[in-house]
C-alpha positions in Angstrom: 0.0 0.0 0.0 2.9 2.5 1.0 4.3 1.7 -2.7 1.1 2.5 -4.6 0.3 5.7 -2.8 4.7 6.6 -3.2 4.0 5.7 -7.2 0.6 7.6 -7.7 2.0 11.3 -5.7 2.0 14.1 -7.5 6.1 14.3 -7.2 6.4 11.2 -9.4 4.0 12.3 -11.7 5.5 15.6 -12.0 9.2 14.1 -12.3 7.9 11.9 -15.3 6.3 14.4 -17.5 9.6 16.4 -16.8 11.8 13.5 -18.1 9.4 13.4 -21.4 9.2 17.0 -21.8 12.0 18.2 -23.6 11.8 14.8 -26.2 8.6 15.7 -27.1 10.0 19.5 -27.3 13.0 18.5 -29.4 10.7 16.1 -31.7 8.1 19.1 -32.1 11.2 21.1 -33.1 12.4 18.6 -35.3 9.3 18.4 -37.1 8.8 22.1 -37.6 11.9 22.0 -39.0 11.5 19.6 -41.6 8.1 21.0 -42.3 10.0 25.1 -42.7 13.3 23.3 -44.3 11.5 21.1 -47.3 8.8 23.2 -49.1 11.5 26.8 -49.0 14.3 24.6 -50.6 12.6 22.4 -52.7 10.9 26.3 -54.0 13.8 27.8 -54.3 15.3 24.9 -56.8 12.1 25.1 -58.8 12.2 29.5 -59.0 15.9 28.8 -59.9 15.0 26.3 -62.8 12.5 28.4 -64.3 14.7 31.2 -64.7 17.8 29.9 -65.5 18.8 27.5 -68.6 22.5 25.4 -66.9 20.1 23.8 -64.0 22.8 21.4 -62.8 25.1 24.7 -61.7 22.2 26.6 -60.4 21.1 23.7 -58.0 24.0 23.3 -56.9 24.7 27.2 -56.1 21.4 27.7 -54.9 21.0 24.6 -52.2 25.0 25.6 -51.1 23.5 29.0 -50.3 20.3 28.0 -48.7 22.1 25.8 -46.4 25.5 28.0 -45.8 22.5 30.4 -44.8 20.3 28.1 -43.0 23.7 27.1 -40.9 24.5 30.6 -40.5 21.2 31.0 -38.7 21.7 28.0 -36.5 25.1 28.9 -35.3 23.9 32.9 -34.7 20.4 32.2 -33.3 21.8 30.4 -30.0 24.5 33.6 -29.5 22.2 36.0 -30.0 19.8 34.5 -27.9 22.5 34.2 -25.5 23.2 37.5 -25.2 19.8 38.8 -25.0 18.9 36.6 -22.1 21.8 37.9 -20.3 20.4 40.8 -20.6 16.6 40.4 -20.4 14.6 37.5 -18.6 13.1 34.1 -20.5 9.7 35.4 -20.4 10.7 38.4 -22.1 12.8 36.8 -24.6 10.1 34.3 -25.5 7.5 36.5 -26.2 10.2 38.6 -28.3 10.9 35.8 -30.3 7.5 34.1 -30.9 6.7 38.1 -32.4 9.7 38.0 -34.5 8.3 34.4 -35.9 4.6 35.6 -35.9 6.0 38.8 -38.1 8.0 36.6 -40.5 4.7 34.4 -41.0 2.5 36.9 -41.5 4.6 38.4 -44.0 5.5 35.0 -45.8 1.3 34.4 -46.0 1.4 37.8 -47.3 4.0 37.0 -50.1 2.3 33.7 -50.8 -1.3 35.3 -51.3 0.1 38.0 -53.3 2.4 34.9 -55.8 -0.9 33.3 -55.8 -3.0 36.1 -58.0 0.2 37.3 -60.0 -0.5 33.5 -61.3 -4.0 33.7 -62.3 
């Protein structure tokens, strides 16, 4: 009896969703990723092929960029948030950031509506 109540306490129960947390975190990350990373490059390669006529040099040039970029990003993001939260605290920082990201989606929706009628 002394094992099941120790088992169902909220201290257990709160130590196990923390263990699972940040998996689920990084696999929600992960899969934002992919879903950001795959439609933007595989666009890019398409745009490039319909405006240029050597495909095989512009690929290539074009998906070196995109990732020297995309690295670029990777390795700055974690300094520059580094040196923000020094300054500021997480709450603030977080809702900065999710801003910044709500800005950039608004304005890529934007772009998107606006590639969709220049088509029709």
């Amino acid at each position: 009896e002394i094992f099941t109540n120790l088992l169902n306490s909220t201290a257990i129960r709160s130590s196990k969703l923390e263990l699972i947390s940040p998996f689920v975190g990084m696999a929600l990350v992960g899969f934002g990723y992919i879903l950001s990373y795959l439609p933007i490059l595989t666009e890019l390669l398409n745009r490039a092929e319909l405006h240029f006529k050597e495909t095989a040099n512009v690929t290539t040039t074009v998906s070196a960029v995109f990732v020297s970029v995309y690295y670029l990003g990777e390795g700055l993001g974690p300094l520059v948030a580094g040196l923000v939260a020094q300054h500021f605290t997480l709450d603030v920082v977080v809702v900065y950031i999710s801003g910044v990201l709500a800005l950039f989606d608004i304005l890529a929706l934007i772009f998107m509506i606006y590639d969709s009628f220049s088509l029709l």
